[in-house]
N, C-alpha and C positions, 0 to 999 in steps of 0.2 A: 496597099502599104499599111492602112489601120488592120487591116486582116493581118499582115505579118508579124506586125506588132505585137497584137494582140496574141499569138503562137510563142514566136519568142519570149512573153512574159509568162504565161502559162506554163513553158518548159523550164524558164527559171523557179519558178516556184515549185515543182513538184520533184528541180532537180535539190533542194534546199530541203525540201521535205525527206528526200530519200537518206539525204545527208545526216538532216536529223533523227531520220528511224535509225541510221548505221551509229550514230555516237549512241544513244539512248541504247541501241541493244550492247554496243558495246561496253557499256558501262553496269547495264545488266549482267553483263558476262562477268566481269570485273569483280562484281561481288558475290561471283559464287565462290565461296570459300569455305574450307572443313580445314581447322586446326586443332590441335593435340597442345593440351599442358603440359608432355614431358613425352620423350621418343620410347618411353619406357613403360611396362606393367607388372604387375605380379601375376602370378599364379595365386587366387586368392581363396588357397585352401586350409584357412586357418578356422576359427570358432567364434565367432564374433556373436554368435547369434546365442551361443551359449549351451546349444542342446545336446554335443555329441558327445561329453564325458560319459554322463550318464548313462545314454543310451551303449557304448562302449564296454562299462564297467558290468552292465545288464548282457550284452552278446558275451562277455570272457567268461563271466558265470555260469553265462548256460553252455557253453561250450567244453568245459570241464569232464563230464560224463560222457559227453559224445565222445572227447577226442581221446579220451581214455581206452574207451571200449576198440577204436578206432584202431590205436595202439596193439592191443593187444591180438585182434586180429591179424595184424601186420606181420607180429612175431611169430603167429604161430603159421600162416604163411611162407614167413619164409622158414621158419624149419622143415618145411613137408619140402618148399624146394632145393633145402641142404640137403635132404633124401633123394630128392629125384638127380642132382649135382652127381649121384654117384655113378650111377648110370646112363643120363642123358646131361654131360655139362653144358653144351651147345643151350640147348630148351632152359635149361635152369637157370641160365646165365641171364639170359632175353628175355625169360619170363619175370628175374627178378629186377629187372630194371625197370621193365612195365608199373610191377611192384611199386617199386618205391618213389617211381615218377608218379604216379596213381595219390601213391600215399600222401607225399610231400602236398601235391595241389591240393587235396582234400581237408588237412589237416592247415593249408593257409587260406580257409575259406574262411574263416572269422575275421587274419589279420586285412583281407581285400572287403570285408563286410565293416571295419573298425573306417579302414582309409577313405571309402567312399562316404562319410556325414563329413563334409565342410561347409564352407559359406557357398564356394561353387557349384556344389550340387544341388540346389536351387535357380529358382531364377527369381528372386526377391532379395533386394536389398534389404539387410538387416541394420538399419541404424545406422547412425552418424560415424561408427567407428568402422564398418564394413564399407561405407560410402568411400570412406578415407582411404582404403585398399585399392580404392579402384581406379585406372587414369582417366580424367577427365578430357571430354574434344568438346568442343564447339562449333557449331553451322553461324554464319555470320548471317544476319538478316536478308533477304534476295526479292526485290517485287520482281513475281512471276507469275503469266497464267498456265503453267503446267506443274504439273507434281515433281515431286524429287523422288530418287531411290536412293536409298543405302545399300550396297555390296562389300561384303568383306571376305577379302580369301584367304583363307585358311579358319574360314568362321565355324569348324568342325572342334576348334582346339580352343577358344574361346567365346565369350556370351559378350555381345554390345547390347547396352540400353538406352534408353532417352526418357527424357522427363518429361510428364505431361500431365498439369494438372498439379503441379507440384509433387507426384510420385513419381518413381522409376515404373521404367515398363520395357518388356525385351524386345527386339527390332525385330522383326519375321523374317526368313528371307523371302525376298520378293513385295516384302511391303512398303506401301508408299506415304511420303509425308506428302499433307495437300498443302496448295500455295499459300492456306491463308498461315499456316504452320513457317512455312519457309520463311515470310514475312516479317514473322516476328523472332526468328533465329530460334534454335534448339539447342538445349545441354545434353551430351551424350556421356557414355561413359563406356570401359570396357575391362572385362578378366580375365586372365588367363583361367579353363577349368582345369587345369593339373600341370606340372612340372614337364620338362623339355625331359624325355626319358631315350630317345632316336632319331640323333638329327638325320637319319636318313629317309624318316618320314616327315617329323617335323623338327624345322629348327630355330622355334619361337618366333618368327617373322609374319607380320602381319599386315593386309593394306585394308586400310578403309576405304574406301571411294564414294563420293555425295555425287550425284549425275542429276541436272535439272535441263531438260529437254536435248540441246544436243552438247552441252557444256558440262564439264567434271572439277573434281577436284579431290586430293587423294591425300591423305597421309599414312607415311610406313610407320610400325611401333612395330618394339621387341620385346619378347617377353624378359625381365629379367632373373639370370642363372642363378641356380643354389650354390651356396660357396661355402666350403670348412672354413670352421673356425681353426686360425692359429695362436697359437702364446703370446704373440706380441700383442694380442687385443688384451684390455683389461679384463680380469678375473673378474665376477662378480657373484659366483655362486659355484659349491662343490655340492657334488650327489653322493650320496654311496648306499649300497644296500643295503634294507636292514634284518636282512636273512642271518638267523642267529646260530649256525649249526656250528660253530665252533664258542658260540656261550660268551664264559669272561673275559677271554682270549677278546674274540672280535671285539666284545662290550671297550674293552681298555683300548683296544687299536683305535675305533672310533674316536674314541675321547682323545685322547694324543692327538689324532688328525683333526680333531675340530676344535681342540685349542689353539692348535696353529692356525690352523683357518681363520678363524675367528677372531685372532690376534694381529692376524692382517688384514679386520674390515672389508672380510669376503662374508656371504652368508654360506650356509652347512645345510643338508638336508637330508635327511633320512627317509630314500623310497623305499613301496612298500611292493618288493618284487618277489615276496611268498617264501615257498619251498623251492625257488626253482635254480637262482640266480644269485652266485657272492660276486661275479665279475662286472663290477659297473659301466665300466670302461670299454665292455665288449656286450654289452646291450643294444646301444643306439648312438650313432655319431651326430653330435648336434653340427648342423649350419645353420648358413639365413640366406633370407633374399630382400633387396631390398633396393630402393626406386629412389631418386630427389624426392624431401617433402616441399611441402609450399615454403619453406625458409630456406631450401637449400640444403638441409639437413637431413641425414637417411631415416629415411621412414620404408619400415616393414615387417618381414617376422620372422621369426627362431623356425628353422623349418629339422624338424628331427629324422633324421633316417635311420630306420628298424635296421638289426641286423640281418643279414640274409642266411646265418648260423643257423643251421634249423635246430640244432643243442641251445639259441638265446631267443626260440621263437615265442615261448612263454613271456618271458620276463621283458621280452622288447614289447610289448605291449605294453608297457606302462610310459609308452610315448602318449598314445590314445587315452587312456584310464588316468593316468597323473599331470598330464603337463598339456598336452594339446589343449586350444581353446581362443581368446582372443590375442592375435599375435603371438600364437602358437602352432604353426602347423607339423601335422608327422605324413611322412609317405612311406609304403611297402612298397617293397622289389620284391616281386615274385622270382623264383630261382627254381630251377627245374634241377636235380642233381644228375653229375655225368660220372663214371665211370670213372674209378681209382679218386676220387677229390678227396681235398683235406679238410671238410670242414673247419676247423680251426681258423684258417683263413680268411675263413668270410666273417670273423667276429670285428665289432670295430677299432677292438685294442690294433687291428691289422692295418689304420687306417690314421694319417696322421698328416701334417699338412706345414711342409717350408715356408715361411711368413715370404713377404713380397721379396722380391728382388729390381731393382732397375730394369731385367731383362720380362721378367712376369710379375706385374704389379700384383695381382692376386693371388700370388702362391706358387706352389706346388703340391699335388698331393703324392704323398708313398704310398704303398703298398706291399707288404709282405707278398711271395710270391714261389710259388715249385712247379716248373713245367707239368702242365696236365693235370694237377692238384688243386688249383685256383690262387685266385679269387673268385667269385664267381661272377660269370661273363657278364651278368644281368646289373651286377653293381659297374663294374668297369665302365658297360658301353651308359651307362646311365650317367654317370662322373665324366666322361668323356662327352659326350652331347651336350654339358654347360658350356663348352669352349671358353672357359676361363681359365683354370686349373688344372691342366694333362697333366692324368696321374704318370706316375713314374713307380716302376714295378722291380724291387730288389729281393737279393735272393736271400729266402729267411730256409732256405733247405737243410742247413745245419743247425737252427736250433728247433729243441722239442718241440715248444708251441706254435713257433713260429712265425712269431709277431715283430714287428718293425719297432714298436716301442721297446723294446729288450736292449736295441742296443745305440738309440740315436732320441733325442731329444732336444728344441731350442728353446732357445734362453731369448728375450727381448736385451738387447745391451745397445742401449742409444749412446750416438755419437762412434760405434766401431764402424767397421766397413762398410758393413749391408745393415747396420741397425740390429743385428740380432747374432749371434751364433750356436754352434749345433756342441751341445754336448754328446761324446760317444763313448763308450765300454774299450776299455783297451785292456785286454786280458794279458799282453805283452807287458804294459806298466806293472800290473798287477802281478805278473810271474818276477820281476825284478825286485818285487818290494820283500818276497819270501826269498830269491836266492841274495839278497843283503845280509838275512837273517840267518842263513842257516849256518856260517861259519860257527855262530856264538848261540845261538836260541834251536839247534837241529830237533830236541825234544819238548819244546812247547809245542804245545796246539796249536791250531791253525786258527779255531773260534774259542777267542777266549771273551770271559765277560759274561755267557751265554745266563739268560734266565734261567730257574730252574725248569728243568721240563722230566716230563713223566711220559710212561706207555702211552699210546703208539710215537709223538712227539719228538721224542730222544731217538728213535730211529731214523728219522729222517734226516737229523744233522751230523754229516760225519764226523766223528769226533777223533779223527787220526791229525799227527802231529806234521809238522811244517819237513820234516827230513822224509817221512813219508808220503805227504804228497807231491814232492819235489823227485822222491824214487819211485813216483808210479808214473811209468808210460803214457799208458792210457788218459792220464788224466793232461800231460803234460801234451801226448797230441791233440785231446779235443780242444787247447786253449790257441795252439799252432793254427788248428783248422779257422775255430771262432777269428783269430786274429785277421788269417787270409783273408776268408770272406767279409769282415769287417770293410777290412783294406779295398778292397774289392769294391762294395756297395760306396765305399766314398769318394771312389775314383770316378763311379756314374752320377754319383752327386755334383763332380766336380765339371763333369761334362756336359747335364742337364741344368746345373743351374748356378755353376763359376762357383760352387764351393773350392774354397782353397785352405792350407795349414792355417794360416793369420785365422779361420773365421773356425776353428775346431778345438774345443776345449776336451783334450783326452783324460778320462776318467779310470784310475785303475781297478778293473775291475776281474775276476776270475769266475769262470764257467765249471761246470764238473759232466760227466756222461753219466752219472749216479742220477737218470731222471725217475720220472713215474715211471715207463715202458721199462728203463732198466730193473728197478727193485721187482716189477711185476715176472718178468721173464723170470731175475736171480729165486725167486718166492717159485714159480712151477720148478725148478730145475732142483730145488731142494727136495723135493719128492717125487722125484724122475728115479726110477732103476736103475744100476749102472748098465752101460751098455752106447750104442752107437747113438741109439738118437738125442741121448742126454751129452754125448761127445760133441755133438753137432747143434746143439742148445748151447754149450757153456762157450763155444768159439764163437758164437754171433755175440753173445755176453764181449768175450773180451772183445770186440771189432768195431763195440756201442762207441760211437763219438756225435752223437746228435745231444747238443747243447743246452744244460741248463744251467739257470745262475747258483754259482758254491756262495762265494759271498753273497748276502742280501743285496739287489742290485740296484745302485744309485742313479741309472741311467732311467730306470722306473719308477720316477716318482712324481712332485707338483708343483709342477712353475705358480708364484703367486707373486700378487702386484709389486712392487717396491724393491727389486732387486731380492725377493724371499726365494725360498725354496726348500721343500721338505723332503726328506731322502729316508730310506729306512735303514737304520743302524747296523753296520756292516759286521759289526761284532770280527773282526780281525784279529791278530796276535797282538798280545802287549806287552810293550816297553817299559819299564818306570813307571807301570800305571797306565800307559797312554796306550789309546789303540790307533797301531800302526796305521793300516787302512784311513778310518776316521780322519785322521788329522792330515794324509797324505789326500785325501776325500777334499777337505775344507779348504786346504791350499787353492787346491783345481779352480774350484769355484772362487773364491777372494780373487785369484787372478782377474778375473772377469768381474769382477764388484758383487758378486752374491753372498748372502749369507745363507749358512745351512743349518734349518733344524732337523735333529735326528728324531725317529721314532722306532721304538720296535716293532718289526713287525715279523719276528721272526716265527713263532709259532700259529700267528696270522696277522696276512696271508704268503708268506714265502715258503712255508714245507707243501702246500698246494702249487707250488709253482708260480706264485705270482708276487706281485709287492705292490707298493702306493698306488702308481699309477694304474694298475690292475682294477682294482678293487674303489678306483672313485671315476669322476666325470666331472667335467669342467660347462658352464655357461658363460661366456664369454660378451662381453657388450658388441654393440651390435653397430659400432658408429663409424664404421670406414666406409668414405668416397669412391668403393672399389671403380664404379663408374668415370671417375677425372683422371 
């Protein structure tokens, strides 16, 4: 009986003990833990470190020569294959496609040489203010005697670190923290190396996992999406170039634009984009990205996108050279060209962005757009793999350039509907305001008020009267067509993102088929022989109804803070002194609480086909919760 005793207490004890190894391990288990200060990271390809301007403004200079030479080769290339086109067009065609897919990657070797110096291409934390770029996790302390591993999948698209020693240092894969490490808990941290450009390979999603013998713990983090800036964010800074080939002309235009600027407590800046670039606006589209900071507040950076225009590939460099750096980042799209494209299209004046709606907090983006023509596919599927802001693609096939800014523009208007509404080009408004006039005014001008202008200048603004452009066809369909297609694009507005009448402030405005491509055609056809093929030149002449602005166009110009806005001086017919246009212009706008300053901008930049908004860029504050 003392023998059984003596059994049964031993079995109790060692059943007490086992009991004790199971809470104790389980309690081990309990504090394996891996948490995240925010479910969110950046892509942290900005400059913090300070060194890629430089090195930047060093690759654009010595690239100069090369890509000159580069060029010239190119041309005369392809004139041997306009020879051989005669006889073999099949080869010449194929050949020159090779051509100029060949060309284009060659010639954006610098701008992929500019985008690769960030802070992520490293793997050294640069200072307190690249630190701050980066999300922080934490290992909660763990008594154990076995090592731990860090795995992360999709660790191809991002760098995780830890700190040791007081310095960052980069996780290996396969490397292991030892227990006395685990112990005392680790600070980790992690970056996105570059933007979500394919969500079909990656779609910024990330898992970390901490495994300490047969026990884990994991947290998911997403990298966060670049987003356009819209109008409704505050202004807080204009660009515009300071490429002088139009002299006094531009020298005054500036001035004009940056006393208004400047009068509404924006700053003004004059980039230095050479011989290459007057179009600011179709250089580089600025966005941001941007994570909670440790207040709650967004913390991130201006991330700039080059154009994919290979006519703005020079001068979009001054993403890199001017502005990249801390809380600056720029990214290239590489673009390969296809067959029939518009370049045009891939400029960023093509590129513009619906402030939030109830249905899409973050936007929407437009885009100009002509079946087969582009945008190009590289910029799309690149906008589209942020999954924030699905662009939306309108038909810009009827006018020349072909830009989206030509004929739609929003206004910030707190307290309307949606917060904001879209001003549009109504060339219908605009044909009603001359047939008003013609009972009584049939032989005024159409542009009255006009600055003086001299050779070549005075050619480009027609100077025919209100009964004649009211008696020309031509001019009366291309305003029919603008108007359709108008109509058109804002019926997919209205289907993509509940635009309706109440939220569209119609602006009158008039288009004309007198573009560049017309005077250039009417300019051969004046030194054509009579005969059939000059017959079959002057009918595609009259048939031109591809759209540019006749009036200076006020759909193209500068949202600014405070109910402002700067438009370029329509120069219209006048009444009593008053120009028609103008004051019919200022209504539109006061309905909506705007004020309008006018500028001229007619001899620049409008006989170039462009106007305010053309010729500047906007920086926009960077302080919305798109995240909540």
């Amino acid at each position: 009986m003392k023998i059984k005793k003596a059994s049964t207490r031993v079995l109790a004890i060692a059943m007490l003990m086992l009991t004790c190894q199971t809470v104790a391990a389980q309690a081990d288990q309990q504090q394996v833990r891996l948490q995240a200060d925010r479910k969110l990271f950046l892509a942290n390809i900005d400059d913090d470190a300070g060194v890629c301007r430089e090195r930047a403004r060093t690759l654009v200079a010595e690239a100069v020569a090369r890509e000159a030479a580069a060029d010239q080769r190119y041309y005369q290339e392809r004139k041997e294959l306009q020879k051989l086109a005669e006889t073999e067009p099949e080869r010449a065609e194929r050949e020159f496609r090779e051509l100029e897919r060949g060309h284009r990657l060659a010639q954006n070797q610098t701008d992929r040489d500019l985008a690769a110096c960030n802070d992520a291409a490293d793997e050294i934390v640069n200072g307190t203010r690249d630190e701050a770029d980066l999300t922080g996790l934490s290992i909660a302390p763990v008594s154990t005697s076995e090592p731990g591993r860090l795995t992360v999948q999709g660790s191809e698209n991002v760098r995780l670190f830890i700190k040791r020693a007081g310095a960052w240092e980069v996780v290996r894969p396969g490397e292991e923290l030892s227990p006395a490490e685990l112990e005392h808990g680790a600070d980790l941290a992690i970056e996105g190396r570059d933007v979500v450009r394919d969500r079909a390979v990656w779609d910024g999603r990330v898992t970390v996992t901490l495994t300490v013998g047969g026990d884990s713990s994991s947290v998911q983090l997403h990298q966060a999406p670049v987003l356009t800036a819209d109008n409704t964010l505050r202004l807080e800074n204009v660009l515009i170039s300071d490429r002088r080939a139009n002299g006094q002309q531009q020298a005054r235009f500036d001035q004009d634009v940056s006393s208004a600027v400047q009068a509404n407590g924006v700053g003004f800046t004059r980039v230095s984009t050479g011989d290459d670039d007057k179009w600011m606006q179709d250089v580089l589209e600025p966005a941001y990205s941007s994570v909670p900071g440790p207040d709650g507040e967004p913390h991130g950076m201006r991330v700039l996108i080059q154009s994919t225009n290979d006519m703005h590939r020079k001068a979009s460099r001054v993403a890199f050279t001017e502005f990249a750096g801390s809380d600056v980042a720029a990214i290239h799209i590489g673009h390969v060209p296809v067959p029939g494209e518009n370049p045009s299209l891939d400029s960023a004046g093509n590129l513009e962005t619906v402030p939030p709606t109830p249905q899409h907090p973050n936007g929407r983006i437009i885009v100009g757009a002509e079946e087969g023509k582009g945008p190009a596919a590289e910029l799309l599927l690149l906008l589209r793999s942020q999954g924030a802001q699905q662009p939306i693609e309108l038909d810009t096939s009827w006018l020349e350039i072909g830009h989206v800014d030509e004929f739609v523009q929003f206004l910030p208007v707190p307290g309307s509907r949606l917060g904001w509404r879209a001003i549009v080009a109504d060339p219908r408004k605009g044909l009603r305001l001359l047939e008003r006039l013609r009972d009584e005014h049939p032989d005024d001008v159409l542009h009255a008020g006009l600055p003086e202008l001299t050779w070549p200048d005075d050619q480009h603004i027609d100077q025919r009267t209100i009964g004649e452009f009211l008696g020309d066809e031509q001019f009366l369909r291309t305003n029919d067509k603008a108007a359709a297609k108008i109509e058109a694009n804002l019926a997919v507005l209205g289907d993509e993102v509940g635009l309706t009448e109440e939220d569209v402030v119609r602006i009158p405005s008039l288009f004309t088929y007198k573009t560049m491509t017309y005077k250039l055609l009417l300019s051969s056809i004046n030194v054509m022989p009579a005969g059939e093929e000059k017959q079959k030149a002057e009918a595609t002449l009259r048939a031109m109804d591809a759209a540019g602005a006749e009036i200076p166009n006020t759909v193209n110009g500068l949202v600014l803070n405070n109910n402002a806005y700067v438009a370029p001086q329509p120069f219209g017919p006048q009444v009593a002194g008053r120009d028609v246009f103008a004051d019919a212009i200022t209504d539109a706008f006061a309905s909506t609480g705007y004020r309008v300053t006018y500028v001229d901008d007619i001899r620049y930049p409008h006989i170039e086909e462009g106007e305010i908004h053309c010729a500047t860029n906007a920086f926009r504050a960077l302080d919305r919760k798109w995240w909540s």
